[in-house]
C-alpha positions in Angstrom: 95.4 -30.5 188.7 96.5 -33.9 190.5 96.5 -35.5 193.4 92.8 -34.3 194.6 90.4 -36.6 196.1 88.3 -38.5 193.5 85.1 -36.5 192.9 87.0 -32.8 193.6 86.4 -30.0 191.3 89.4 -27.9 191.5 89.9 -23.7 189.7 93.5 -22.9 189.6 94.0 -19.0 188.7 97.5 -17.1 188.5 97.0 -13.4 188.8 100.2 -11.3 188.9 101.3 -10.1 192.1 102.4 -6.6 191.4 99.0 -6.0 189.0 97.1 -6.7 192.0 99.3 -4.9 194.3 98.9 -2.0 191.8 95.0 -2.4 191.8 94.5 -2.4 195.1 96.1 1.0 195.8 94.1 2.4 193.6 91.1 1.8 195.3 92.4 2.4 198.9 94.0 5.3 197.6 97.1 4.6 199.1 100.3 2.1 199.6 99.1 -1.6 200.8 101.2 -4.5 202.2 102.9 -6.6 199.6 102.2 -9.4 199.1 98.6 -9.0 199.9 98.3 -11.8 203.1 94.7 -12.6 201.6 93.0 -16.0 203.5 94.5 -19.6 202.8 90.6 -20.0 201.5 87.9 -18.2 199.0 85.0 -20.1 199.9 82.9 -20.2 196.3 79.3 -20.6 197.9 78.6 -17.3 198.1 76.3 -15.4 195.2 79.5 -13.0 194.6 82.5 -15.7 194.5 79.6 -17.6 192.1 79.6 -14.6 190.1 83.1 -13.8 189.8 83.6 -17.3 189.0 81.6 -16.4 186.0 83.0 -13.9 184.6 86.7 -15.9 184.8 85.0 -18.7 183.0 83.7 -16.9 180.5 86.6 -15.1 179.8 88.6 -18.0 179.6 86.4 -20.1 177.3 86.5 -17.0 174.9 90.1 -16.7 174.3 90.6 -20.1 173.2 88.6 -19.1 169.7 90.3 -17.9 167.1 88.0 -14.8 166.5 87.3 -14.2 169.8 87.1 -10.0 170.3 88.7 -10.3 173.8 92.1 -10.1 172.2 91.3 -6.4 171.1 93.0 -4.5 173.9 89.5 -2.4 173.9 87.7 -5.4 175.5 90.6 -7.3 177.2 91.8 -4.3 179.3 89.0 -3.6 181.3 87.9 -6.8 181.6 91.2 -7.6 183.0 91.0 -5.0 185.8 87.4 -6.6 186.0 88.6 -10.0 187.1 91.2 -8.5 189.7 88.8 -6.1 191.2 86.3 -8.6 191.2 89.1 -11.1 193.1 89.6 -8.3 195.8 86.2 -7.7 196.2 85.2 -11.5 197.2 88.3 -12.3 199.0 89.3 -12.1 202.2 92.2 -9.5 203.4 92.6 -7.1 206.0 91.7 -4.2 202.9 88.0 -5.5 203.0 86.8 -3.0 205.3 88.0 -0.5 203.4 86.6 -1.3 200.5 83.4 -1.8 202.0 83.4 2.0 203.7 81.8 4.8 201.4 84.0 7.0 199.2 84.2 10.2 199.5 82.5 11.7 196.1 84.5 13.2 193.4 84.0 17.2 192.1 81.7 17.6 189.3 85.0 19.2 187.7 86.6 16.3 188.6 84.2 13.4 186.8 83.8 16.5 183.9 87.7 15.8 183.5 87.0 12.2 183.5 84.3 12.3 180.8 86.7 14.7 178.5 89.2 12.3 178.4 86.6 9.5 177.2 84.9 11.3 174.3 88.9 12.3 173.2 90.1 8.7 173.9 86.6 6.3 173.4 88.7 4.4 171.0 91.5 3.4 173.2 91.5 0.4 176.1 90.1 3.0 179.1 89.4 1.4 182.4 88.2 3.4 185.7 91.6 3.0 187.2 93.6 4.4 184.3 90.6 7.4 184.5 91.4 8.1 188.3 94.9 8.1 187.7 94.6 10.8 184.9 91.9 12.5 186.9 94.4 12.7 190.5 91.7 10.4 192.5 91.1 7.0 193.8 88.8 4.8 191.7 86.1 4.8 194.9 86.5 8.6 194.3 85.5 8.9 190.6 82.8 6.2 190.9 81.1 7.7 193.7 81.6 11.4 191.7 80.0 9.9 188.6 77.5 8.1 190.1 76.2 11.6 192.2 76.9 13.4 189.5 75.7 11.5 186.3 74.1 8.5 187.8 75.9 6.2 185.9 79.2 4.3 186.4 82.4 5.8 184.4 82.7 2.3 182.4 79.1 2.7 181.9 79.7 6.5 180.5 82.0 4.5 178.4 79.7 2.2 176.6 77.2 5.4 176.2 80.0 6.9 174.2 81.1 4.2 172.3 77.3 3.4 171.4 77.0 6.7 170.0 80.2 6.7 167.6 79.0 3.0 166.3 75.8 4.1 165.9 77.6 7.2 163.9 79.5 4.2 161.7 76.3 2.5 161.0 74.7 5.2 159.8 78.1 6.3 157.7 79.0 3.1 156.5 78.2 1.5 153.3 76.0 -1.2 153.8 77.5 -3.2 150.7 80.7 -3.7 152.3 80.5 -2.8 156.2 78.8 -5.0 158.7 77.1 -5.0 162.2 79.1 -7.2 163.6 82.6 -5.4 162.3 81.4 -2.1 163.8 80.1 -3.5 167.4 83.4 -5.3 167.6 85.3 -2.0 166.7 84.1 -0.2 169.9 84.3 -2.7 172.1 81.0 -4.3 172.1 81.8 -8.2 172.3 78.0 -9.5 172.8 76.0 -8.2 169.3 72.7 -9.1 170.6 73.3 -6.8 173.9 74.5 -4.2 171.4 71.6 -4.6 168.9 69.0 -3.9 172.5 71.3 -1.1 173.6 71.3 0.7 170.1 67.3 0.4 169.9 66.8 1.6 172.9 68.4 4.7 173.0 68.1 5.2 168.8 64.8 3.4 168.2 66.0 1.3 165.5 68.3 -2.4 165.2 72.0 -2.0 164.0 70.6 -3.5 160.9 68.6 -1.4 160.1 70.9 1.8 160.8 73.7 0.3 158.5 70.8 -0.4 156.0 69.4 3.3 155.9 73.2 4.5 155.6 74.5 7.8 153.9 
């Protein structure tokens, strides 16, 4: 950007207006003011802003590789609605209150709806927002039901699910010709040294070493 006093570090970011429109409902369960009259400012001092700030960077510096994974609408879609949630979160508008206010707690039959839908559909881009919407209930509403309920986030649910089919593929693979890296990246799992600590964790044993003891 030009025309900024020498020394000035500036962060230009377009987000569509209706997408955040759109997300906003969804976790005020209900219509909101278009467009959003959020403050002139986002001050970026603050440990939130810094962190939101990191998230946008990161995504951005990974979608000008080639191979980058974020293109795979498995990892791009969520961490789309990420970034706007994220935005609304740490800026300033007159919604803030709201989103600050405790939600009222799904049904267990409600977040049991929720977690059918992701064991039939791990495989396709899911986000919390297109899970509420399927479910009839604002995203505030499933997180708070899955965290009561489960304990656990519905993304995280997510992740648990997709680590247990790639941790299927490893073990169903053949190790001459499939790879860690190729089966991580199928379900979503962009960073292979946070999927290699998840997998031994939970199944005592590296990716590696899964795909190597292979059926």
């Amino acid at each position: 950007m030009t025309r900024w006093p020498a020394g000035t570090r500036n962060l230009a970011v377009k987000i569509d207006q209706i997408a955040v429109d759109r997300a906003l409902e969804s976790l005020v369960d209900g219509p909101v003011e278009s467009p959003i009259p959020f403050a002139a400012a986002l001050p970026l001092n603050g440990h939130a802003a810094q962190s939101w700030v990191r998230l946008l960077l990161m995504v951005q510096r990974d979608l000008d590789r080639p191979d980058s994974v974020i293109a795979h609408s498995v990892v791009s879609v969520p961490l789309v609605e990420s970034l706007i949630h994220g935005f609304l979160l740490v800026a300033d508008h007159p919604y803030r209150e709201q989103l600050a206010a405790p939600a009222e707690p799904g049904r267990p039959a409600t977040a049991q709806n929720a977690m059918d839908i992701i064991e039939a559909g791990a495989h396709l881009p899911l986000t919390t927002s297109t899970l509420a919407r399927q479910c009839h209930v604002s995203v505030r509403t499933l997180q708070e039901g899955f965290r009561r309920h489960l304990g656990m986030s519905p993304m995280a649910y997510v992740r648990a699910v997709r680590l247990r089919r790639a941790h299927r593929d490893l073990r169903s693979a053949d190790p001459s010709h499939g790879t860690v890296a190729a089966i991580a990246h199928r379900w979503g799992f962009t960073h292979l040294g946070r999927f290699a600590e998840a997998h031994k964790t939970v199944y005592g044993e590296t990716p590696l070493q899964a795909l190597r003891a292979a059926r």
